[in-house]
C-alpha positions as CSV (number, residue, x, y, z in Angstrom):
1,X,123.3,-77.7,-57.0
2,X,124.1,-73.9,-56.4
3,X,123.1,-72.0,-53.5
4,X,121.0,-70.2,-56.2
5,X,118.7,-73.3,-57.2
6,X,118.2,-74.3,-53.3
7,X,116.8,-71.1,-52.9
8,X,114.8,-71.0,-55.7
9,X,113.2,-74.4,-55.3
10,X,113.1,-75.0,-51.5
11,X,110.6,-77.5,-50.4
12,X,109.6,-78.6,-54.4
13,X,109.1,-82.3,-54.4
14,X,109.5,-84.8,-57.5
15,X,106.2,-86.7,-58.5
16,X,105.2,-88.8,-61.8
17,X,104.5,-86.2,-63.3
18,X,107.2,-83.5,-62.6
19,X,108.8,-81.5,-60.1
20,X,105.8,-80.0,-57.5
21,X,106.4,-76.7,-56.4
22,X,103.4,-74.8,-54.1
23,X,101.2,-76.5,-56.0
24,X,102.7,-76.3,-59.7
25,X,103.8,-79.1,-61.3
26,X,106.9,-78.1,-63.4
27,X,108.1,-79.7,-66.7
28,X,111.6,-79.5,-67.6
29,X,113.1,-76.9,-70.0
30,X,113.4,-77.6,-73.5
31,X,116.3,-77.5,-75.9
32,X,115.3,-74.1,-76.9
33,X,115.7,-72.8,-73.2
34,X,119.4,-73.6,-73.6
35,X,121.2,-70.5,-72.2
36,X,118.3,-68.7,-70.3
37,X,119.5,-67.3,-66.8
38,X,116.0,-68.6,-65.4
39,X,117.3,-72.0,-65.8
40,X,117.8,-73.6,-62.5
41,X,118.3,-77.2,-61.5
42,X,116.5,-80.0,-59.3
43,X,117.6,-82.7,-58.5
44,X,119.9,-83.5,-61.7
45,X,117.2,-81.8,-64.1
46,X,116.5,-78.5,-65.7
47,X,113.7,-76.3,-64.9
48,X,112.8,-72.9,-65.9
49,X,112.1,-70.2,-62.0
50,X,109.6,-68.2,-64.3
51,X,106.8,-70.5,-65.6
52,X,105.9,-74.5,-64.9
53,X,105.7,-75.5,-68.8
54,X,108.5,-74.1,-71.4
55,X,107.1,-76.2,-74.1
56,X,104.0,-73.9,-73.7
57,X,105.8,-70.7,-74.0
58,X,107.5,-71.4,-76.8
59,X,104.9,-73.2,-79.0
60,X,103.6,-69.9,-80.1
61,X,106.8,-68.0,-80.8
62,X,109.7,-66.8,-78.4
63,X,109.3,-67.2,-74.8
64,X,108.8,-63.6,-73.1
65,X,111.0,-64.9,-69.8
66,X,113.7,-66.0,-72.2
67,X,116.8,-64.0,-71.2
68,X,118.9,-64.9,-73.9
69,X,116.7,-64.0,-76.8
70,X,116.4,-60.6,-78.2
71,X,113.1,-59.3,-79.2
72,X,112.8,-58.6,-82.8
73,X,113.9,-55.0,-83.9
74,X,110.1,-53.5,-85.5
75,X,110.5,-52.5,-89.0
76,X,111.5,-48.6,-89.9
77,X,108.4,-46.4,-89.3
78,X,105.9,-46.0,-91.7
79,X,105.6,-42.3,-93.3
80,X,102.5,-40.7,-94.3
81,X,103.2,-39.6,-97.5
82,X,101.3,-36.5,-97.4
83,X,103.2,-35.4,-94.3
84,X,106.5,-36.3,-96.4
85,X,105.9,-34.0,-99.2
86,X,105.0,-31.3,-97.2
87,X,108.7,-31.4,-95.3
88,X,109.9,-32.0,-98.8
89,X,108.4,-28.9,-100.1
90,X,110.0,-26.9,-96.8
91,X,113.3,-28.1,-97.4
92,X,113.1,-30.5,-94.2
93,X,114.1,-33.2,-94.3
C-alpha cells in the first residue's frame, strides 16, 4: 500500500459488506474504473477516493470522477439559417 492510499483511507474498516469509511460503506471499483487516478487500494482491493459505489456511477453512462475518460466532444454548432444568409449576402463568412 502507498503512502497515498494510507492517507486516503486512514481508520476505514473492512465489514461483510465492504470497506467502512466515516460511515460509508464502499464497494470496490469495477472493470470500467481500470485506469482512474481515484483508484486507491485497501487492504489487497480496489476502491475508488471519490464515491462509495462505482457500479452506480457508471450504470447510467460515464462516471463524472473518472479521470481517464474524456467527455464527449458536442457536435458543431447549430446555425440559424436566417442569420447565415444574411452573412452570406455581406460577403462574411
Amino acid at each position: 500500500m502507498n503512502a497515498k492510499s494510507a492517507q486516503t483511507f486512514s481508520g476505514a474498516v473492512m465489514t461483510s459488506e465492504g470497506m467502512a469509511y466515516k460511515g460509508a460503506v464502499f464497494s470496490p471499483v469495477i472493470d470500467k474504473c481500470e485506469g482512474c487516478s481515484r483508484i486507491r487500494d485497501f487492504e489487497g482491493h480496489a476502491y475508488c477516493s471519490s464515491y462509495s459505489a462505482p457500479q452506480a456511477k457508471w450504470s447510467l453512462g460515464d462516471c463524472n470522477f473518472a479521470t481517464h475518460v474524456r467527455a464527449a466532444q458536442a457536435s458543431q454548432a447549430k446555425v440559424n439559417p436566417l442569420k447565415a444568409s444574411k452573412r452570406a449576402a455581406k460577403g462574411g463568412r
